[in-house]
Each structure stands twice: as structure tokens, then as C-alpha cells.
C-alpha positions as CSV (number, residue, x, y, z in Angstrom):
1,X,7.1,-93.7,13.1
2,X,4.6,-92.3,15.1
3,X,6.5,-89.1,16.2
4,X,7.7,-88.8,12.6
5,X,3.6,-88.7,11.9
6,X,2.9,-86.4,14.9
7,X,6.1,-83.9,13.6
8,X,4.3,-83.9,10.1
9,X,1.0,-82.6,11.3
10,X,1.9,-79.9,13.6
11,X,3.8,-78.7,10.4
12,X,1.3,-78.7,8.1
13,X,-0.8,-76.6,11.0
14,X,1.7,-74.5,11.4
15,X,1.9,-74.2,7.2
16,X,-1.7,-73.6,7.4
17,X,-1.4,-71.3,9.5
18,X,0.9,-68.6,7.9
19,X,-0.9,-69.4,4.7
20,X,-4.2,-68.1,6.3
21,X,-1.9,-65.2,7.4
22,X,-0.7,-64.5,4.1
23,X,-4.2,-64.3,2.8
24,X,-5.4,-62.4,5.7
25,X,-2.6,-59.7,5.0
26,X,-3.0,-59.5,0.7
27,X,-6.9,-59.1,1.5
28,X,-6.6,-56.5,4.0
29,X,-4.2,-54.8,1.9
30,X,-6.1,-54.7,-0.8
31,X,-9.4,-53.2,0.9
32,X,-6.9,-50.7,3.1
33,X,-6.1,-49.3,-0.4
34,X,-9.4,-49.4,-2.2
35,X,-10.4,-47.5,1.2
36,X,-7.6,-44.8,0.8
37,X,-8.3,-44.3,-3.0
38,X,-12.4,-43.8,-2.0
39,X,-11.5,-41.0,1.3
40,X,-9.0,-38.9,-0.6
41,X,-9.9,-35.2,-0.3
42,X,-12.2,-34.1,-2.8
43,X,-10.3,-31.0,-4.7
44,X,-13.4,-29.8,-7.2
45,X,-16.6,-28.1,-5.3
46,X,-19.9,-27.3,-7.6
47,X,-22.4,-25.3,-5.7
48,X,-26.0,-24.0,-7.0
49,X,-28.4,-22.0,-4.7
50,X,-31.7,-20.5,-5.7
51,X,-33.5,-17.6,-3.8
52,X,-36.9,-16.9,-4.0
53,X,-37.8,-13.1,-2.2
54,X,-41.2,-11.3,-2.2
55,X,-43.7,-9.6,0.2
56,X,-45.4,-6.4,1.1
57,X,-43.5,-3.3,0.3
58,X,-44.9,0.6,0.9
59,X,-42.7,3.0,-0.5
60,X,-43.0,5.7,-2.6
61,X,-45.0,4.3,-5.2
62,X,-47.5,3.2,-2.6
63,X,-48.4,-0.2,-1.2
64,X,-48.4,-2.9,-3.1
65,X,-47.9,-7.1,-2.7
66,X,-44.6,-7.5,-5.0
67,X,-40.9,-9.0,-5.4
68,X,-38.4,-7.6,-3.0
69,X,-37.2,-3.9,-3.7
70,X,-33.8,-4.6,-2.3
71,X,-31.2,-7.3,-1.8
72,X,-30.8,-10.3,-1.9
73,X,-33.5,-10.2,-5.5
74,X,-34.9,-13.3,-6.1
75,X,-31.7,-15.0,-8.4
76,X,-29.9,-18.4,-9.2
77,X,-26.6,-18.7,-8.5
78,X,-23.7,-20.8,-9.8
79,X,-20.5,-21.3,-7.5
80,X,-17.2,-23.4,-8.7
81,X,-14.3,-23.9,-5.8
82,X,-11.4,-25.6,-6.6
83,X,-8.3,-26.9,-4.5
84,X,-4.4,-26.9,-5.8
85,X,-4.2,-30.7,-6.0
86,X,-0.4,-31.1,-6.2
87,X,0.2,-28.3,-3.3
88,X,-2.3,-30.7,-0.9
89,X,0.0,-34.0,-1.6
90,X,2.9,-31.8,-1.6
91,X,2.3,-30.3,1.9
92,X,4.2,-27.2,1.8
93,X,5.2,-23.9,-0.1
94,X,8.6,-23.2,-0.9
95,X,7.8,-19.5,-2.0
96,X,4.6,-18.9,-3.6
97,X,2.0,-21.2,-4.9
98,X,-1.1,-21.6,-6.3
99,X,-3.4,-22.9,-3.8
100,X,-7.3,-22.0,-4.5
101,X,-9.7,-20.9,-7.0
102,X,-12.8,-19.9,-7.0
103,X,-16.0,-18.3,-9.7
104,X,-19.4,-17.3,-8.9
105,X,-21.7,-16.2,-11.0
106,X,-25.4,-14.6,-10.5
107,X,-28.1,-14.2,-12.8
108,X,-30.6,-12.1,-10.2
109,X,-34.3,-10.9,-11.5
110,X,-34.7,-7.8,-10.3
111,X,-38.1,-6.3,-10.4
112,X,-39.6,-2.8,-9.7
113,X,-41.2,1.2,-10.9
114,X,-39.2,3.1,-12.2
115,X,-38.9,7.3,-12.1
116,X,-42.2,7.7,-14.4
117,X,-44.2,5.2,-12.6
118,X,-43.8,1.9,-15.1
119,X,-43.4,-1.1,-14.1
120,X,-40.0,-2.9,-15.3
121,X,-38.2,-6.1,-14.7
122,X,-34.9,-7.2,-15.6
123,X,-32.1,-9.9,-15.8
124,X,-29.0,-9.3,-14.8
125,X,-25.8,-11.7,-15.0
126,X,-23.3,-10.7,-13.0
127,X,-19.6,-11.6,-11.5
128,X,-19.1,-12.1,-7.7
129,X,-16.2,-13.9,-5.6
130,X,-13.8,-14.6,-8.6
131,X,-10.5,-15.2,-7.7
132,X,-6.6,-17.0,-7.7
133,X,-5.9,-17.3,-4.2
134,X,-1.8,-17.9,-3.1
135,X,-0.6,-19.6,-0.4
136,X,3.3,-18.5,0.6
137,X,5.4,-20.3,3.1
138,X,5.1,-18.1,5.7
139,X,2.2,-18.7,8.1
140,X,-1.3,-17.3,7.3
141,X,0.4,-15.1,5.1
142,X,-2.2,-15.3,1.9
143,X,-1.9,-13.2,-1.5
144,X,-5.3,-13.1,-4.0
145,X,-6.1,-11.9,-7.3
146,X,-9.1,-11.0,-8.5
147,X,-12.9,-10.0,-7.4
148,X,-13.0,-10.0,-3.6
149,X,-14.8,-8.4,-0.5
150,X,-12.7,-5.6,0.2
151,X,-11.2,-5.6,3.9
152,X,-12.8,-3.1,5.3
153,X,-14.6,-3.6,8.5
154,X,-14.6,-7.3,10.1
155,X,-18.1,-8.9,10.4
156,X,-18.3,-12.3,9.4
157,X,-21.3,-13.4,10.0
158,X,-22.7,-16.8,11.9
159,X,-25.0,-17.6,9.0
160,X,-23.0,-17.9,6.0
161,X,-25.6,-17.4,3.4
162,X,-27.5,-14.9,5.4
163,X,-27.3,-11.7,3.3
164,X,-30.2,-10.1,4.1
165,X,-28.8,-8.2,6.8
166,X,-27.5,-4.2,6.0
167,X,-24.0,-3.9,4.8
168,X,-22.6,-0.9,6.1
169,X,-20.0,-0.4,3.5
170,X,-22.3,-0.8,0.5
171,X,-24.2,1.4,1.4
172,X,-21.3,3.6,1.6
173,X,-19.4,2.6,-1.3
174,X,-22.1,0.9,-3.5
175,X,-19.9,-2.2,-3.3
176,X,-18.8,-4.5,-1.4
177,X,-16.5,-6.5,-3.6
178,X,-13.6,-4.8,-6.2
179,X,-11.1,-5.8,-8.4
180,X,-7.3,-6.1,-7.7
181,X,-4.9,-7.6,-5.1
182,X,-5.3,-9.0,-1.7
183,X,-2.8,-9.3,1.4
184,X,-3.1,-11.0,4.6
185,X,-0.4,-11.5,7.0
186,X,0.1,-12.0,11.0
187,X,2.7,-9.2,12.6
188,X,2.0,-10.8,15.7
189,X,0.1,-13.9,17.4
190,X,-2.6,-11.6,17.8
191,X,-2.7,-9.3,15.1
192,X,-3.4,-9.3,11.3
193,X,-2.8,-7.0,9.0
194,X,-5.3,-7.3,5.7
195,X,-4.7,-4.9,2.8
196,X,-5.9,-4.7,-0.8
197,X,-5.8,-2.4,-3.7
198,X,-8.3,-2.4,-6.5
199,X,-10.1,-0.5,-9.0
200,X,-12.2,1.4,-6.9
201,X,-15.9,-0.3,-8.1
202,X,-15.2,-0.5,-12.0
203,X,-16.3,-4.3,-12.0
204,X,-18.8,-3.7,-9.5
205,X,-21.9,-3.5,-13.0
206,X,-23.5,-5.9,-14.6
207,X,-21.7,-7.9,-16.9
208,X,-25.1,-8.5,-19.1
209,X,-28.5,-6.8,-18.9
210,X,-31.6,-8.2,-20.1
211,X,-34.7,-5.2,-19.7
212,X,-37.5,-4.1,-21.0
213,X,-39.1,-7.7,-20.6
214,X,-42.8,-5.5,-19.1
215,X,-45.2,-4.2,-21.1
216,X,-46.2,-0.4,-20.4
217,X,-49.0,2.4,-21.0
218,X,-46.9,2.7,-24.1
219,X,-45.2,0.5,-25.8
220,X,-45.3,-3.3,-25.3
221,X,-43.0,-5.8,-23.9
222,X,-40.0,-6.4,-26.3
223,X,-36.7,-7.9,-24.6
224,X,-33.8,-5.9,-24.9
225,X,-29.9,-7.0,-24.2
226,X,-27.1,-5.0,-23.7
227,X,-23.5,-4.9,-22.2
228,X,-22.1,-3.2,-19.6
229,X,-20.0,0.1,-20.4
230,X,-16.8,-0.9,-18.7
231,X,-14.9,2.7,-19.2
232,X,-12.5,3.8,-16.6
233,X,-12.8,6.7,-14.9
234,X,-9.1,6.4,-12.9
235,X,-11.3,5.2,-9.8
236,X,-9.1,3.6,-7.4
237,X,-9.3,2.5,-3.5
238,X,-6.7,1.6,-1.2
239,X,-8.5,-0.4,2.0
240,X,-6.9,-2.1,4.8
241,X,-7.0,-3.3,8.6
242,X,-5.4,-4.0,11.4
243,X,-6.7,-6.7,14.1
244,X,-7.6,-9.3,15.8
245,X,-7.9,-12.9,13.9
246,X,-10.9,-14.3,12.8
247,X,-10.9,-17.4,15.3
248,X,-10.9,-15.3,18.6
249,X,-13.9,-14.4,20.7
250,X,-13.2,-11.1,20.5
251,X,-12.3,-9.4,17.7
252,X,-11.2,-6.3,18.0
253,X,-9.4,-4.0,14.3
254,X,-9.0,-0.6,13.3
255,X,-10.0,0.1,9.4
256,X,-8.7,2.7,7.0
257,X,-9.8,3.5,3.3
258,X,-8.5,6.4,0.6
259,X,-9.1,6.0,-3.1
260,X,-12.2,7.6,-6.0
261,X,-15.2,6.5,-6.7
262,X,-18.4,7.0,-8.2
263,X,-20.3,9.0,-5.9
264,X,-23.6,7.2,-4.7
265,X,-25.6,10.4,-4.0
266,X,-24.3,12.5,-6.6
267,X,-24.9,11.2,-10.4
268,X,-22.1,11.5,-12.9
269,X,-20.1,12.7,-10.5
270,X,-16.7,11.2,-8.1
271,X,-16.0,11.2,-4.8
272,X,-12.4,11.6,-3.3
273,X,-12.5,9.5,-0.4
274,X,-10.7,8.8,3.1
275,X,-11.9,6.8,6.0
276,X,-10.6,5.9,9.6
277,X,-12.9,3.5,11.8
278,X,-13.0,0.7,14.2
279,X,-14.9,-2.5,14.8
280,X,-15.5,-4.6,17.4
281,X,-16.9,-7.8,17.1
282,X,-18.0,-10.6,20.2
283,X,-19.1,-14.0,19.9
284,X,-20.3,-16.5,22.6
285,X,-20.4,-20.2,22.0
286,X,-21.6,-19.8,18.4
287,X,-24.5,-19.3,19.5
288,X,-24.5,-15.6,20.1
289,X,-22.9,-12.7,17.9
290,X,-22.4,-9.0,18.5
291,X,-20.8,-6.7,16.0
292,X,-20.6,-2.7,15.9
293,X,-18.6,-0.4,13.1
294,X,-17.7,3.1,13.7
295,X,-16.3,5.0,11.0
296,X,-15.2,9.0,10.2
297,X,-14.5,9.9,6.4
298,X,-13.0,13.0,4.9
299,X,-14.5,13.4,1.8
300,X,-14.1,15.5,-1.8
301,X,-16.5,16.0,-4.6
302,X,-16.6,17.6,-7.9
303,X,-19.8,18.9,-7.6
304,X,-20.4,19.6,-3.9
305,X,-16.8,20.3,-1.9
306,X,-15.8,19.1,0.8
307,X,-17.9,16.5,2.8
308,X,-17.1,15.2,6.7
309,X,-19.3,12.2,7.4
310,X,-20.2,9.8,9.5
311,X,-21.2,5.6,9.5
312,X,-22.3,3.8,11.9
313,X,-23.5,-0.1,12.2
314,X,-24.5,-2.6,15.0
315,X,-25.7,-5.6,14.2
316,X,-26.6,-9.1,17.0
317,X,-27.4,-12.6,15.9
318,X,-28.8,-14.8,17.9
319,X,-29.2,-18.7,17.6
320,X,-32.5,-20.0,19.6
321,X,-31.6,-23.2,18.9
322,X,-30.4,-25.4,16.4
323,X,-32.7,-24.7,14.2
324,X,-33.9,-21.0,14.9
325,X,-32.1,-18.2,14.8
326,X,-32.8,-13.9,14.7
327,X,-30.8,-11.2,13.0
328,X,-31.0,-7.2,13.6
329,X,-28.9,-4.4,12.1
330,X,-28.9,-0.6,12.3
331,X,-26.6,0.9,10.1
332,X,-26.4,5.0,9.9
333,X,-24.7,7.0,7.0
334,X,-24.4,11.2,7.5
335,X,-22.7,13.3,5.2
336,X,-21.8,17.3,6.0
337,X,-22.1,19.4,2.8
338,X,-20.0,22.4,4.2
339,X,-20.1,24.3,1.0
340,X,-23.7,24.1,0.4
341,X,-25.0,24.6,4.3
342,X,-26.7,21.2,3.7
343,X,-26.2,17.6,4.3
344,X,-27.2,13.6,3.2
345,X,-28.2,11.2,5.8
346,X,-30.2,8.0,5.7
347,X,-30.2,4.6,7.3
348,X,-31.8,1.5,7.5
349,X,-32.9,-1.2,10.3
350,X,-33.2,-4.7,9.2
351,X,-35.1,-7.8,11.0
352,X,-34.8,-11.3,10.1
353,X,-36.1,-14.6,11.6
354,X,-34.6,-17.9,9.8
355,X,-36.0,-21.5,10.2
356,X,-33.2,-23.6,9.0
357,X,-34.6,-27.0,7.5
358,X,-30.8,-28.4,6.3
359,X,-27.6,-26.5,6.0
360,X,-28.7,-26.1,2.2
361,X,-32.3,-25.1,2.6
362,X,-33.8,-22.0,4.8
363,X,-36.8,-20.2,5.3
364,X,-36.9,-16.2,6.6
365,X,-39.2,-13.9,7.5
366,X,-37.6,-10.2,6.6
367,X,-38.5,-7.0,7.6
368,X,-36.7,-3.4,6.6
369,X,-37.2,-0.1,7.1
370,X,-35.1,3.1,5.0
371,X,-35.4,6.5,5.7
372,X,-33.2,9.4,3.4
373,X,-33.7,12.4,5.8
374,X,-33.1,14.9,3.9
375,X,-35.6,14.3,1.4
376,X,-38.5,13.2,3.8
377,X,-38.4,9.8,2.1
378,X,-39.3,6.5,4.2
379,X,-40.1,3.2,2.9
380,X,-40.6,-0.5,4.8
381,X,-41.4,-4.0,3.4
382,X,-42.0,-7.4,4.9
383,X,-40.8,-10.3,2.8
384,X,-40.5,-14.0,2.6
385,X,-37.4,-15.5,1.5
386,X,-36.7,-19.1,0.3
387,X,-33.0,-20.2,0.0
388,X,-32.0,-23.9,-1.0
389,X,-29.0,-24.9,-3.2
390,X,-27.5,-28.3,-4.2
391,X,-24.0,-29.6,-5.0
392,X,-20.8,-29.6,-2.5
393,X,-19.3,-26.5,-0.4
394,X,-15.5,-26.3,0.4
């Protein structure tokens, strides 16, 4: 009787036992999920950013305490990212898939004097990085539609939202982002070829213009909106490069351009265009960056001939520490007018010191100075800059 009593208790233990396992298993299941449903990868990225710019600018209107004369203008910013949801639980690509998308959308304030010496300020709404990005099922092989960066030169920089720096190839183009198709592919483990083909600048306006919002000697302030005229002029450009990836320390590519487009020291008139260049790019620990561009162009215009030119750019960031960091850019421009016996050149050197309080919010102190040779004109400023944004980056 007594064993039979003995028996009966180290059953009910052992009973107890796998019930408290049981539990132990349908709770911890249970939390395991909720945790699974609460780290799943977020697939929808809004982004705001506002940047405030102004300073001391002598030009040649005179001195004068003012907004900044030149990019980035004081502006908000609206930014939309999203990821292909079904292609990330899927995990591959059997041809050609959907993969991201992305909108951004500006509305700068751009303030300044115009030809006869007014003052005049202006909204602007504008179109940036707006795109359908593919994914294939061959590696790093990426198609896009829309409005992108062109691929022409390789500088990306350390600072992601530092755009106060020169751009070489607006200041050539007038652009730096066109409309139409974009190809990457690897034809190597250390080479990339990038191409695109686009509409040579045609989206590269205002969508929507809001002026006249300063009175004047002569008539007062009465807002004024108007549309952009979108008509085509058969512009076109063909851009591409071969190089290096992006993730190496060195990057080495050569870049070629051919296409029309609107000529950016000519008015009303186009510019046949074809360029062959190189850049060269080094980084160090993230911490350091060095970048150079060199670039010859054969060139054609309606007006003028036939132009040679030349474009140059060097640029070095440099991270002090994790806060603290120092940007400087030269970038040079030279055009030979053989049929007139006369030439264009101008170039500009930028300066910028950043004190980064978050990843979201910065603080710079910007310096520039411009010089168009030919027409004896020099101008400098010294600004402050304010950037801060809210929301979620991919």
C-alpha cells in the first residue's frame, strides 16, 4: 500500500511536470510570434526635411545681409520610399520585378534681384528622385524608370544630405537629374557598367511657380501662379560609366556623355554635346574622402560653332570626429569658341564646416566664391544653414 502511495506521487510530479512544460511552450509560443509580427521589416518610409539658408552675399548687386543666392535655397521637402512587400517574403526574381519606389517633392523659396535691380522672391514646387526601380535575377543587375541622377561621374558623398558642395555636372548641364531609363549591371567582380538614356533636361523646370510675391518701385506685391511650359525641343542625352563599385576603397570609372540640350550660356539656343572623362574617387575608414573628375567635351551650337571644353572638379571631406566634419570643392568649367576667337570659363570653390547634432538635424557654416572670367564677374557669400527633418529613411 505504501509503494502503491509512493508510485502515485512521483506520477502526479512527473504529470505536473510536463503540464508546466506545456504551458511554458504555448506561452513562449505565443510571445515568439507577437515578437515576429512587431520586428517585421518596415516596407513604407515617410521623410520631411526643412532647410533654412541665409548670410552675407557681395555680388553684383553689392553687399548685402540676405537669403542664399545659390543652392540648396531655403525649402521643405517631402520624401515617400516604398519597398515591394511580396518580392521581400518572396526572396528572389524569376525575371523582372518590381522592387522599389520612391517620390520627392520640393517646394524651395528662392529669393533675390533681378536684371533691373528689384527685388523678387518666389515659390517653386518642384519634382526630384521620382522613380520605379526593378530588380532582375541576375546579381546587382538593376533597371529604373523615371527621374534620376544621371550616371555621370561617381561621387557619392559621405554626408548624405550635404548638398552644399559644387556639382560639377550641373554646372555643366544645368541638371543633375533627367527623365528616362536607368541600367546597372557588373561585367566583372570589379566592374560596373551604369547607363541611362533620358530626355536631355526637359523635366529638369519647375512644375509650379508662384512669383511676384515683392513689392517694387512700381507696382505692388500681387501673387502670381503659373505652370511650367513643358514643350520639347528633341533634347536628348545618352550618359554612361564604366568602373569600380560603390563599396570599394578605391573607386576608380571612366564616363562618357552625347545627346542636346539647352545651352546654359547661350539663351534660346541648344547645345550638341559629347563628353569623355574620368574619376577617381578614395576613401579611408569613413572618415576621410577624396574625389577628382576630369572631363574633355566636343561641343556644337547653333549660335556659336563649334566649342572644345574643358571640366574639372576635386573635392576632400573630412570627418574630425563624430560629430564634426569639413567639406571643400573646386570645380572648373572652360569652353573654346573657335569660331568667334573667344571663349566661356568660370568656376567656383566651396567651403563647408557641419556640426552634426543627430543624424536628422545639422548645423553649417558655408562659404563660396564664383568667378565668370570672361565677363570680369566675381561674387562670394558666407551663409548659415539649418537642416532637420523628421519621419523614417530607408
Amino acid at each position: 500500500m505504501l509503494e502503491l502511495l509512493r508510485f502515485k506521487g512521483v506520477l502526479m510530479n512527473k504529470f505536473k511536470g510536463y503540464i508546466f512544460l506545456l504551458l511554458f511552450c504555448v506561452v513562449g509560443n505565443c510571445f515568439s510570434q507577437n515578437s515576429i509580427k512587431k520586428d517585421k521589416q518596415q516596407t513604407q518610409f515617410f521623410y520631411a526635411q526643412l532647410n533654412l539658408h541665409g548670410g552675407y552675399i557681395n555680388d553684383i548687386n553689392g553687399n548685402r545681409w540676405d537669403l542664399a543666392n545659390r543652392s540648396p535655397h531655403n525649402q521643405l521637402a517631402f520624401q515617400y520610399f516604398g519597398k515591394r512587400k511580396k518580392l521581400l517574403q518572396k526572396g528572389y526574381v524569376k525575371q523582372l520585378s518590381l522592387s522599389a519606389y520612391k517620390v520627392r517633392l520640393s517646394i524651395p523659396f528662392i529669393k533675390g534681384i533681378n536684371d533691373v535691380g528689384n527685388k523678387e522672391a518666389e515659390f517653386r514646387v518642384q519634382l526630384l528622385d521620382t522613380w520605379l526601380k526593378f530588380d532582375t535575377k541576375w546579381d546587382r543587375t538593376y533597371f529604373w524608370i523615371g527621374n534620376k541622377g544621371i550616371p555621370y561621374g561617381h561621387n557619392p558623398k559621405l554626408d548624405p544630405v550635404s548638398d552644399f558642395m559644387t556639382n560639377l555636372t550641373k554646372m555643366d548641364y544645368g541638371f543633375v537629374q533627367d527623365l528616362g531609363m536607368f541600367f546597372r549591371t557588373p561585367i566583372s567582380e570589379k566592374l560596373d557598367v551604369e547607363f541611362s538614356l533620358t530626355a536631355g533636361g526637359w523635366l529638369s523646370k519647375p512644375m509650379l511657380v508662384c512669383d511676384n510675391l515683392l513689392s517694387s518701385n512700381n507696382q505692388s506685391a500681387k501673387a502670381t501662379v503659373s505652370f511650367a511650359n513643358y514643350d520639347y525641343n528633341n533634347t536628348w542625352l545618352a550618359s554612361g560609366r564604366m568602373g569600380t563599385p560603390t563599396f570599394k576603397k578605391n573607386e576608380f570609372g571612366l564616363i562618357m556623355a552625347s545627346g542636346k540640350i539647352s545651352n546654359t550660356l547661350v539663351k534660346n539656343d541648344l547645345l550638341q554635346i559629347n563628353r569623355l572623362g574620368a574619376d577617381w574617387v578614395y576613401k579611408h575608414k569613413e572618415t576621410v574622402k577624396l574625389s577628382n573628375q576630369l572631363v574633355f567635351g566636343y561641343n556644337t551650337s547653333a549660335i556659336e560653332g563649334n566649342l572644345t571644353s574643358f571640366h574639372s572638379q576635386t573635392a576632400v571631406d573630412v570627418f574630425l570626429n563624430g560629430r564634426v566634419f569639413v567639406s571643400t570643392s573646386f570645380a572648373y568649367n572652360y569652353y573654346n569658341v573657335s569660331k568667334l576667337g573667344s571663349y566661356h570659363a568660370n568656376y567656383i570653390n566651396a567651403n563647408s564646416i557641419t556640426y552634426s547634432f543627430s543624424p536628422h538635424t545639422r548645423l553649417r557654416l558655408n562659404h563660396y566664391y564664383s568667378a565668370v572670367k570672361e565677363a570680369n564677374e566675381k561674387q562670394w557669400g558666407m551663409f548659415l544653414q539649418f537642416v532637420t527633418g523628421f519621419g523614417k529613411r530607408p
